[in-house]
MARBA-3410 file (N, C-alpha, C, O; in Angstrom, 1 decimal):
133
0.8,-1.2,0.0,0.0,0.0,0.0,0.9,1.2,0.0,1.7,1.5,0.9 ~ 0.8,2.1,-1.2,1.8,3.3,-1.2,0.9,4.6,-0.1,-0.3,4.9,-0.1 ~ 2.0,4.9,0.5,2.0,5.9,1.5,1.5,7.3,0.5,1.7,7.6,-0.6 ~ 0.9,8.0,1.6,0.8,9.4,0.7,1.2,10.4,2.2,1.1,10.2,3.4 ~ 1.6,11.7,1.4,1.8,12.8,1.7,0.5,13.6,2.9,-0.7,13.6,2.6
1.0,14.0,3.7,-0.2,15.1,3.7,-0.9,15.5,3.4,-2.1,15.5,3.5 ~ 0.2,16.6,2.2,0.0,17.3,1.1,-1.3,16.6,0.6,-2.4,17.2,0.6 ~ -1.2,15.0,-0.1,-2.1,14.3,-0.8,-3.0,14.1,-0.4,-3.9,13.6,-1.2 ~ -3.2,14.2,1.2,-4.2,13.6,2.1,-5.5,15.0,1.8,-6.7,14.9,1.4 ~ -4.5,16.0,2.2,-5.7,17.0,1.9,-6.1,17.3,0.5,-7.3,17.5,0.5
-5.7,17.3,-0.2,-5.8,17.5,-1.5,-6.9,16.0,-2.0,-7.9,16.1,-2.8 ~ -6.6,15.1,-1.5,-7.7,14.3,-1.7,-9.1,14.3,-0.8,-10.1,13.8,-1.3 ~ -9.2,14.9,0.1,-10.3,15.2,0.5,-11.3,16.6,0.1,-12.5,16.9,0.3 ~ -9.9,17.5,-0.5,-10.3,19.0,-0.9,-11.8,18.5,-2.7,-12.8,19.1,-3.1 ~ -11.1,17.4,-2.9,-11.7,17.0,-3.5,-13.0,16.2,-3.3,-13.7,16.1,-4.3
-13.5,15.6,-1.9,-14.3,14.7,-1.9,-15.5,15.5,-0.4,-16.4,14.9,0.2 ~ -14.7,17.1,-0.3,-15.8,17.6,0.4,-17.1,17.9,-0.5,-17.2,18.2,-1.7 ~ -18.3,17.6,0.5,-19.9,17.6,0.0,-20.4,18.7,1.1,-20.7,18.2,2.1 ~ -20.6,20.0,1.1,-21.7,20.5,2.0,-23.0,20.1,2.2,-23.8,20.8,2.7 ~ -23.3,18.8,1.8,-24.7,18.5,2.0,-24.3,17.7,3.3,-25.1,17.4,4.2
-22.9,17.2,3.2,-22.9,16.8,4.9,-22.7,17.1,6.1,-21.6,17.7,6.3 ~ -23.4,16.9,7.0,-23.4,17.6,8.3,-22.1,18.1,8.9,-21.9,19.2,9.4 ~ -21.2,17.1,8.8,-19.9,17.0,9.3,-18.6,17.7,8.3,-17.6,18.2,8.7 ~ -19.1,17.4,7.2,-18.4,18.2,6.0,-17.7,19.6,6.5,-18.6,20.3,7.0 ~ -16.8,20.2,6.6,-16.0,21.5,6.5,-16.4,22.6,6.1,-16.3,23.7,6.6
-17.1,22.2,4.9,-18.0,23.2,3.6,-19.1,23.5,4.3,-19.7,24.5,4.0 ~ -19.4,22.7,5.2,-21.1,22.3,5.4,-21.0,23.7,6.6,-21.7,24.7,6.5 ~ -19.8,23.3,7.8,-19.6,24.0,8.8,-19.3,25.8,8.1,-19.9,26.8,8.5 ~ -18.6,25.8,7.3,-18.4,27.2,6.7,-19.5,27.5,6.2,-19.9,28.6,6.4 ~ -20.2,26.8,5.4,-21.8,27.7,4.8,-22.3,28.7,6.3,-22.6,29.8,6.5
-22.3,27.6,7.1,-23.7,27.6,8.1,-22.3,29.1,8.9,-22.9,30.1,9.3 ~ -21.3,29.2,9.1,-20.9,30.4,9.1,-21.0,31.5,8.5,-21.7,32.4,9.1 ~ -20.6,31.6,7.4,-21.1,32.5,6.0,-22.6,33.3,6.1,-23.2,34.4,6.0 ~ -22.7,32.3,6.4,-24.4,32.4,5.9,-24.7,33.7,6.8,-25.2,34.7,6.4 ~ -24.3,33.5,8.0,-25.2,34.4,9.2,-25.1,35.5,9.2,-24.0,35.9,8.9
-26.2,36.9,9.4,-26.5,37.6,9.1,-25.9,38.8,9.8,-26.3,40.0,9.6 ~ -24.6,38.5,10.7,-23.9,39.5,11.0,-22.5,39.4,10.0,-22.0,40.3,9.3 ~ -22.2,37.7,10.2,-21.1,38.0,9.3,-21.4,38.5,7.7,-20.3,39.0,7.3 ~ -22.1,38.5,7.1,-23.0,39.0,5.5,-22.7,40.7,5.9,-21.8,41.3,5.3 ~ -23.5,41.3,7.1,-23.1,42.8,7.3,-21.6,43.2,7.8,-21.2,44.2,7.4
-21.2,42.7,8.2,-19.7,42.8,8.8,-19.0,42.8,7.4,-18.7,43.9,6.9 ~ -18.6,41.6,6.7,-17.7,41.6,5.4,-18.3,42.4,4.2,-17.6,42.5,3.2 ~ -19.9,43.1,4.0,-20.0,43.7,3.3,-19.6,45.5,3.5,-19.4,46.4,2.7 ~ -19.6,45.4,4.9,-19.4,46.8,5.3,-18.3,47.1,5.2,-18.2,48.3,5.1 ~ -16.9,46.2,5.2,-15.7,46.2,4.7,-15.6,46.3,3.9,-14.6,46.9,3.6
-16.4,45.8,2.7,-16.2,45.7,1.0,-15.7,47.2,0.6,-14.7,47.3,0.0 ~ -16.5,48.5,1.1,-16.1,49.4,0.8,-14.4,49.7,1.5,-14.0,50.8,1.1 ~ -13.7,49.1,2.2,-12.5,49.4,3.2,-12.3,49.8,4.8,-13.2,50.0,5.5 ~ -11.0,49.9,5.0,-10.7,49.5,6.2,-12.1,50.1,7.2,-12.8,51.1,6.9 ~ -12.2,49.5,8.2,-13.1,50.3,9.0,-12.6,49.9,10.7,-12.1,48.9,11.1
-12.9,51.2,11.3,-12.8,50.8,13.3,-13.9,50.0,13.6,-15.0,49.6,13.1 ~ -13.4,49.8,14.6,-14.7,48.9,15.6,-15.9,49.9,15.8,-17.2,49.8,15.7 ~ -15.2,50.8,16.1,-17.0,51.9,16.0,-18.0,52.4,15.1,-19.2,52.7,15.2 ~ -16.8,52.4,13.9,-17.7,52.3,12.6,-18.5,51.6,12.0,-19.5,52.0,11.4 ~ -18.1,50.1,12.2,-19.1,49.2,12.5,-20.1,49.3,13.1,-21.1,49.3,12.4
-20.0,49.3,14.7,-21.1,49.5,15.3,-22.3,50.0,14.9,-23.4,49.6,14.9 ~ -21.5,51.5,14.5,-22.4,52.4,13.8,-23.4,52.0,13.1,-24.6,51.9,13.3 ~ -22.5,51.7,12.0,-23.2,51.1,9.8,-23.8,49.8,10.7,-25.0,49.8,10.3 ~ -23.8,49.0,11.5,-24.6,47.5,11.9,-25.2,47.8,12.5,-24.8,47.6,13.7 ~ -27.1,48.7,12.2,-27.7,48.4,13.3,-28.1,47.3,14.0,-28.4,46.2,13.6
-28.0,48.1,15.5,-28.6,46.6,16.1,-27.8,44.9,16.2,-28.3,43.8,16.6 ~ -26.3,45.5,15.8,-25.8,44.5,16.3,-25.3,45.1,17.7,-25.4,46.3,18.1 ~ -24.6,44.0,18.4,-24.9,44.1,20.2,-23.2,44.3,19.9,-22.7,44.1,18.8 ~ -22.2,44.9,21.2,-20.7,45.0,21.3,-20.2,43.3,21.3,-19.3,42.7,20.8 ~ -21.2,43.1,22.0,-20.3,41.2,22.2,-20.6,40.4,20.8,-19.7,39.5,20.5
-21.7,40.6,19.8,-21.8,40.1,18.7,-20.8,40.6,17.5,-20.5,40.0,16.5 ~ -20.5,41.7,17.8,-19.9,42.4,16.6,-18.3,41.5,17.1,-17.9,40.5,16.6 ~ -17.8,42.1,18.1,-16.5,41.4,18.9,-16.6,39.7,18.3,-15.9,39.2,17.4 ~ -17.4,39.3,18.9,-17.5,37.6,18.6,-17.6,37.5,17.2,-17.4,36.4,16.8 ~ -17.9,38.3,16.3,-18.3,37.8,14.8,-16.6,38.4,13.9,-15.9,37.7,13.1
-16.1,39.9,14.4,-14.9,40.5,14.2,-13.5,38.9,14.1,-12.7,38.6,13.2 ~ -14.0,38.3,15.5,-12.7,37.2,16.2,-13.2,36.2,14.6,-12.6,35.9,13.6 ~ -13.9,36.1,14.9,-14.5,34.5,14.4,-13.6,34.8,12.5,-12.8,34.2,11.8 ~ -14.3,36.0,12.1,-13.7,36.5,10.5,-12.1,36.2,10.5,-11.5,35.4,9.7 ~ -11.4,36.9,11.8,-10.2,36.9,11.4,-9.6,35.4,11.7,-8.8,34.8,11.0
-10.2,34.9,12.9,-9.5,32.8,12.4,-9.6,32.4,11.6,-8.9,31.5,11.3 ~ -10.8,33.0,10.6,-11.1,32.2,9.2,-10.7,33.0,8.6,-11.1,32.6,7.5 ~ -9.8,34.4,8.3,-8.7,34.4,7.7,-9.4,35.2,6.3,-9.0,35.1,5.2 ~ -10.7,36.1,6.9,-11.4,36.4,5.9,-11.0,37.9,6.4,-11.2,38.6,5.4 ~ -10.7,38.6,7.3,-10.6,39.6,7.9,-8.3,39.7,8.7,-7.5,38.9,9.2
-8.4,41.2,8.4,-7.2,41.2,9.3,-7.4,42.2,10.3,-8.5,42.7,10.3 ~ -6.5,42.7,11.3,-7.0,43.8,12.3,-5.3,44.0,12.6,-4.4,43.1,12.9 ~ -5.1,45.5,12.5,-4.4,46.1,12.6,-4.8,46.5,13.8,-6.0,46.6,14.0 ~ -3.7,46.9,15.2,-3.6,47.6,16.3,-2.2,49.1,15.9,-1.1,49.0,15.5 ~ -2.7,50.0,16.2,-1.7,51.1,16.2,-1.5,51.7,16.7,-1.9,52.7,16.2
-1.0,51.9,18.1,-0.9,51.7,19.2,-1.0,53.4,19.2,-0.6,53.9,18.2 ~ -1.5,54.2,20.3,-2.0,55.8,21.0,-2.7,55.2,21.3,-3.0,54.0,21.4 ~ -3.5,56.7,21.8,-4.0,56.7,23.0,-5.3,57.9,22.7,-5.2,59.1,22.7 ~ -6.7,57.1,22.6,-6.5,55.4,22.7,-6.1,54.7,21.9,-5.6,55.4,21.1 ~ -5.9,53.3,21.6,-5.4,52.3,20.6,-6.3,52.6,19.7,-7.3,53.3,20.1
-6.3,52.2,18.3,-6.3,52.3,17.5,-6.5,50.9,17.1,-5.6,50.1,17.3 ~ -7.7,50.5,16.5,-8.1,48.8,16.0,-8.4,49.5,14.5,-8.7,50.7,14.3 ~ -8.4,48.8,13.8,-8.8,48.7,11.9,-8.5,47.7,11.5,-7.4,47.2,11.4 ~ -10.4,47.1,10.8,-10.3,45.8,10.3,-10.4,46.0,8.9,-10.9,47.0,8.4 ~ -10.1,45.0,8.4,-9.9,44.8,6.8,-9.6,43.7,6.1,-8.9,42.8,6.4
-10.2,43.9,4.8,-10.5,42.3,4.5,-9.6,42.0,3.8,-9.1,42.7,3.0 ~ -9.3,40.7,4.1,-8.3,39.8,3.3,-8.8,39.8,1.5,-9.8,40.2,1.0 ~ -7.4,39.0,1.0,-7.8,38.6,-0.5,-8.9,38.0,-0.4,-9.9,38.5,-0.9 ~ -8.8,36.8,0.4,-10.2,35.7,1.1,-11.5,36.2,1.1,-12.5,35.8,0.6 ~ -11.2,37.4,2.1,-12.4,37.9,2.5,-13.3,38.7,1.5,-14.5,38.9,1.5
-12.0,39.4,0.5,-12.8,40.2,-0.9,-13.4,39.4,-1.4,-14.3,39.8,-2.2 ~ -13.0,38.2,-1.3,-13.7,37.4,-2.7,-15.2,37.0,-2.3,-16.1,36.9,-3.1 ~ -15.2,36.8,-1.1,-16.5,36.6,-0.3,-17.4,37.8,-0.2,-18.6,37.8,0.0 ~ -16.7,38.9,-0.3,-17.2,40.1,-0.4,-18.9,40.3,-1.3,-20.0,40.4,-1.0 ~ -17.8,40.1,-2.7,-18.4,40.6,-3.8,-19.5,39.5,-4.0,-20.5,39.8,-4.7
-19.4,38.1,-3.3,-20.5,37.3,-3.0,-21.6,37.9,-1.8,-22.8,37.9,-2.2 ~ -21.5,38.3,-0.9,-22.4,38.6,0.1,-23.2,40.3,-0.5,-24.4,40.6,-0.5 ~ -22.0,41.0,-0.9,-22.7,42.1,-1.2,-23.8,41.8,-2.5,-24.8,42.4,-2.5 ~ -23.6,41.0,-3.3,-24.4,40.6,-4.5,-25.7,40.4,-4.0,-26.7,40.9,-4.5 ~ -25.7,39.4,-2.8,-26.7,38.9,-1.9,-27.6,39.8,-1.0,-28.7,39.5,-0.6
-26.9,41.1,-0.7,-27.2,41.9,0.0,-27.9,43.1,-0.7,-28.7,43.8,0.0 ~ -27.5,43.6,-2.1,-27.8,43.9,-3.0,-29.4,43.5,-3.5,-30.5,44.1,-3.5 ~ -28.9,42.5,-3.8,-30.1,41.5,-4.2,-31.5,41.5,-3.1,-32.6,41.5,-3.5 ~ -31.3,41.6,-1.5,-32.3,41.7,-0.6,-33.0,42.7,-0.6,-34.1,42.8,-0.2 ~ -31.6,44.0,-1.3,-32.9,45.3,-0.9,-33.3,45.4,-2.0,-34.3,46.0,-1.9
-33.0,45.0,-3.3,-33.7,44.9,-4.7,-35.5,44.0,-4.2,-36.6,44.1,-4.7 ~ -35.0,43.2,-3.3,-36.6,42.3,-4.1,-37.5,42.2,-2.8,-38.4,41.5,-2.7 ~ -37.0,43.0,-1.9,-37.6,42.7,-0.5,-38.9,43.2,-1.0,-39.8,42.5,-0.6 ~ -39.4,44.3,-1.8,-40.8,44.1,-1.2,-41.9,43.5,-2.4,-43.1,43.7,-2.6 ~ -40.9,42.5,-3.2,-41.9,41.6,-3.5,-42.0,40.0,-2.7,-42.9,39.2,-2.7
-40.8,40.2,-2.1,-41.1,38.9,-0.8,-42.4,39.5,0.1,-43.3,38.7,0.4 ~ -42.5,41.2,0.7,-43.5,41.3,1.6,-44.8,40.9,0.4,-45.8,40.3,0.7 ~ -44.6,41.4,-0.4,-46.0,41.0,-0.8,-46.9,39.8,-1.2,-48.1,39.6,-1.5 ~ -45.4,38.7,-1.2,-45.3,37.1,-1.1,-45.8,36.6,0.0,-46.3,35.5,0.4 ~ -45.3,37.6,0.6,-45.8,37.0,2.5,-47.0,37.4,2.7,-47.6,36.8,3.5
-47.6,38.4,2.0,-48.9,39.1,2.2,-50.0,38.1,1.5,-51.2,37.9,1.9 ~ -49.5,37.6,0.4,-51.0,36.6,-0.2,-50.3,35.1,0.4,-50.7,34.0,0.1 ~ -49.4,35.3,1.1,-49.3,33.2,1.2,-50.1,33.6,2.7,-51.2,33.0,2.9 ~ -49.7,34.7,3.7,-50.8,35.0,4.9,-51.9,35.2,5.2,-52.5,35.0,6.3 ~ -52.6,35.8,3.5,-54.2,36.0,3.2,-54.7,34.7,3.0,-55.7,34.4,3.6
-53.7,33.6,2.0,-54.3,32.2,1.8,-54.6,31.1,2.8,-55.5,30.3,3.1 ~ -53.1,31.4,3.3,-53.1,30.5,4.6,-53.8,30.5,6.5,-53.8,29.7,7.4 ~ -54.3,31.8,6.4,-55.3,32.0,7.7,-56.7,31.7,8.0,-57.1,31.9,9.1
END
């Protein structure tokens, strides 16, 4: 039985990931991707670098511990970087990776697209509501 590399190990699975499975890698990063802070977070960077308060700002209604927890989570996944520059006070600015641009131009499409058709979804909601009560 010939031995393989790492290298081959992954490269053979890079090949045989399915997001339709639970356990799948792809599957766990959709169900990341997907969520509706990280979609506002990486599109609000699409335009460039931004502070933590600028955020806050442009994300209504996201909470400090969600923005924080969603900020950490972008940069282990390597979709986001964060510059410290040290005064007083410190100085945070996040900004998106090559990675993260590319996901960008996907989320903002999506984002784009929501405020394009939202109000024929309400009016979808309005006759499936009238049918269904």
């Amino acid at each position: 039985m010939p031995t393989t590399t790492a290298a081959q190990r992954r490269e053979q699975a890079r090949i045989e990931y399915d997001a339709f499975l639970r356990d799948c890698p792809t599957n766990q990063l959709l169900d990341r991707i997907s969520d509706k802070w990280v979609a506002l977070v990486v599109a609000a960077l699409a335009s460039g670098p931004k502070r933590y308060s600028e955020l806050g700002r442009k994300i209504a209604g996201v909470s400090p511990k969600m923005l924080t927890q969603t900020l950490r989570t972008l940069e282990r996944d390597g979709l986001i970087s964060r510059t410290v520059t040290p005064s007083v006070p410190v100085r945070v600015d996040y900004t998106l990776t090559p990675l993260g641009e590319s996901l960008a131009r996907l989320l903002t499409a999506v984002k784009d697209w929501a405020e394009t058709h939202i109000e024929q979804v309400h009016q979808a909601r309005e006759r499936y509501d009238a049918e269904n009560s």
